[in-house]
C-alpha positions in Angstrom: 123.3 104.5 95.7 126.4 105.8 93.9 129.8 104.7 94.2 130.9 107.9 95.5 127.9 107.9 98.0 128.8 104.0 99.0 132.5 104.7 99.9 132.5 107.4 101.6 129.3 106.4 103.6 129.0 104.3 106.4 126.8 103.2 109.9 123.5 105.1 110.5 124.3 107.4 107.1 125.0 104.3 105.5 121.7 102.2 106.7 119.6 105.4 105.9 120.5 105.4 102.7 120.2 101.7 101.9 116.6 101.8 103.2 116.1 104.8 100.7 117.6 102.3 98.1 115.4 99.8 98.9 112.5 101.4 98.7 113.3 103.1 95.9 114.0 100.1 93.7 110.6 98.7 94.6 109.0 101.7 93.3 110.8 101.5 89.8 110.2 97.7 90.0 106.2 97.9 90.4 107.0 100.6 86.9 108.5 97.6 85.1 107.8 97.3 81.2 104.9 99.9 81.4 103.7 101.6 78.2 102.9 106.1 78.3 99.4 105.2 78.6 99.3 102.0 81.2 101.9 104.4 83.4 98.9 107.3 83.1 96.0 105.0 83.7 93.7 105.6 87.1 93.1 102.1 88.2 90.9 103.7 91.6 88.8 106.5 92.5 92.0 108.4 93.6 93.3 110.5 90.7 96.4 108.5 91.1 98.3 106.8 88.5 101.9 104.7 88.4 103.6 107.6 86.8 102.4 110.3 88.7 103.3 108.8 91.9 107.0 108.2 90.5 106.7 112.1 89.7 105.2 112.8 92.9 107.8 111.0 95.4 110.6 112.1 92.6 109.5 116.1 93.8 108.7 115.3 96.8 112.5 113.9 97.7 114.0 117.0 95.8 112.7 119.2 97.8 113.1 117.5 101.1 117.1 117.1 100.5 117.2 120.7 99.2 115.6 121.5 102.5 119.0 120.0 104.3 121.2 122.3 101.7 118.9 125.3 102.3 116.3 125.0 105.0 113.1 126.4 105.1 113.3 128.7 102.1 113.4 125.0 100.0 110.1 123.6 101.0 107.9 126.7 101.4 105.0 126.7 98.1 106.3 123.0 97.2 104.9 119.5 97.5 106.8 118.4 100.2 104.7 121.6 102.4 101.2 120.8 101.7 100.7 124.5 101.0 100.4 124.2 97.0 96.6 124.0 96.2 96.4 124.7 92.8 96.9 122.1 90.6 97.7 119.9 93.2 96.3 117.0 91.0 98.9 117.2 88.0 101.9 116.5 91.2 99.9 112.7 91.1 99.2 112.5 87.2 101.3 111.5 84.3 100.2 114.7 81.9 100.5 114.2 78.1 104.0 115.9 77.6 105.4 113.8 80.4 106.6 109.9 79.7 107.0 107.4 82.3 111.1 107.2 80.9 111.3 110.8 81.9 110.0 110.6 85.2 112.3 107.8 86.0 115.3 109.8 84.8 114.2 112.7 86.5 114.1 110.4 89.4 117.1 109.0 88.6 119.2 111.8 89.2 117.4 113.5 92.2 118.2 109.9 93.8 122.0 110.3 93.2 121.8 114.2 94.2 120.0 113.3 97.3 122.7 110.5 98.1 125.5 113.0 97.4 123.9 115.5 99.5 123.8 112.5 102.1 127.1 111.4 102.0 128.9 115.0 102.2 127.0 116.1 105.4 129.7 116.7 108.1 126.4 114.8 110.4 123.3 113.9 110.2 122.3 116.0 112.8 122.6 119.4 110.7 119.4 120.7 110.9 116.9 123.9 110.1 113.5 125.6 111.2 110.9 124.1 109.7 108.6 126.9 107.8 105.4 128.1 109.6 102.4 125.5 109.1 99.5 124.0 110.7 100.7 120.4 110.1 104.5 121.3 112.0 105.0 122.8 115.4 106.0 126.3 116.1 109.4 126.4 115.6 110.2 122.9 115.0 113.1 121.8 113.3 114.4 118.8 111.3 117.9 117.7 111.3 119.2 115.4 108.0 118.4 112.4 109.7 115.0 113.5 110.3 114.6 114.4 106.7 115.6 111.3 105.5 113.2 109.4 107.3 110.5 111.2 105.9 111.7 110.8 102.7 112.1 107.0 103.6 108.7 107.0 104.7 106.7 108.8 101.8 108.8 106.8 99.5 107.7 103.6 101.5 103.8 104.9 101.1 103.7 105.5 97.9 105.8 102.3 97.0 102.8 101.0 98.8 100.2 102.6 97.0 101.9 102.0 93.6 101.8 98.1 94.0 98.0 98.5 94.3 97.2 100.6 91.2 100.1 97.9 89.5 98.1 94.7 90.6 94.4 96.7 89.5 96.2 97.7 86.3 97.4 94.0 84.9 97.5 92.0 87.6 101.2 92.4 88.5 102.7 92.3 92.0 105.9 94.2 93.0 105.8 91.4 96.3 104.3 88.6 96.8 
């Protein structure tokens, strides 16, 4: 979290964000001292790979916290929607103009936008519609606080997920 985010956040906004934090930093830790290639290599039958997930959560949060700036208009033909099918594989993969240093820049910074997003909010309960899809309910809508648990949540998962292609890859453990 930033220094502007952490003083001028506190309670739920504050233990929100911390859990983001968290699971963020366990994500870049399972990364850790990983060449281009090891960051690009498919260690299961999933086409996933360590940098593609940091790439994949990295858009995925972007789009979620532009959702609380915008609403619907942000997620609509994005990640975070489901409704992108083309191509849907490079979102997971680390492609050969990509390095694992970028991605974690790039993640870097939609981490501290998200946080300053966060932490300017007059509430968490600031809320938009939800765009038309089979996975949400007609006319549904998320508030911030709703948003940032599922941006906790897929972070979470794919922390998960990338401590399993880690230990397959050389044997390191982000836990335990």
């Amino acid at each position: 979290m930033t220094s502007t985010a952490k003083s001028s956040t506190t309670g739920e906004r504050a233990n929100l964000l911390e859990s983001l934090a968290k699971h963020r930093y366990l994500l870049r830790y399972t990364v850790r001292d990983l060449t281009d290639e090891q960051a690009a290599q498919r260690t299961t039958a999933s086409v996933l790979c360590l940098g593609g997930l940091v790439k994949h959560v990295s858009d995925v949060e972007r789009v979620w916290a532009d959702f609380i700036v915008r609403g619907a208009d942000a997620v609509r033909g994005g990640p975070a929607d489901g409704t992108r099918t083309d191509n849907r594989e490079k979102e997971f993969t680390l492609r050969g103009d990509e390095t694992l240093a970028d991605v974690l820049d790039r993640y870097a910074k939609v981490a501290h936008r998200t946080d300053e997003i966060v932490a300017s909010l007059p509430d968490l309960d600031v809320s938009h519609p939800l765009p038309q899809a089979p996975w949400f309910e007609p006319g549904s809508r998320w508030s911030a606080r709703r948003v940032l648990l599922h941006i906790i949540g897929e972070t979470a998962q794919h922390a998960g997920h990338a401590d399993i292609i880690r230990e397959a890859l050389d044997g390191a453990k982000t836990m335990g």
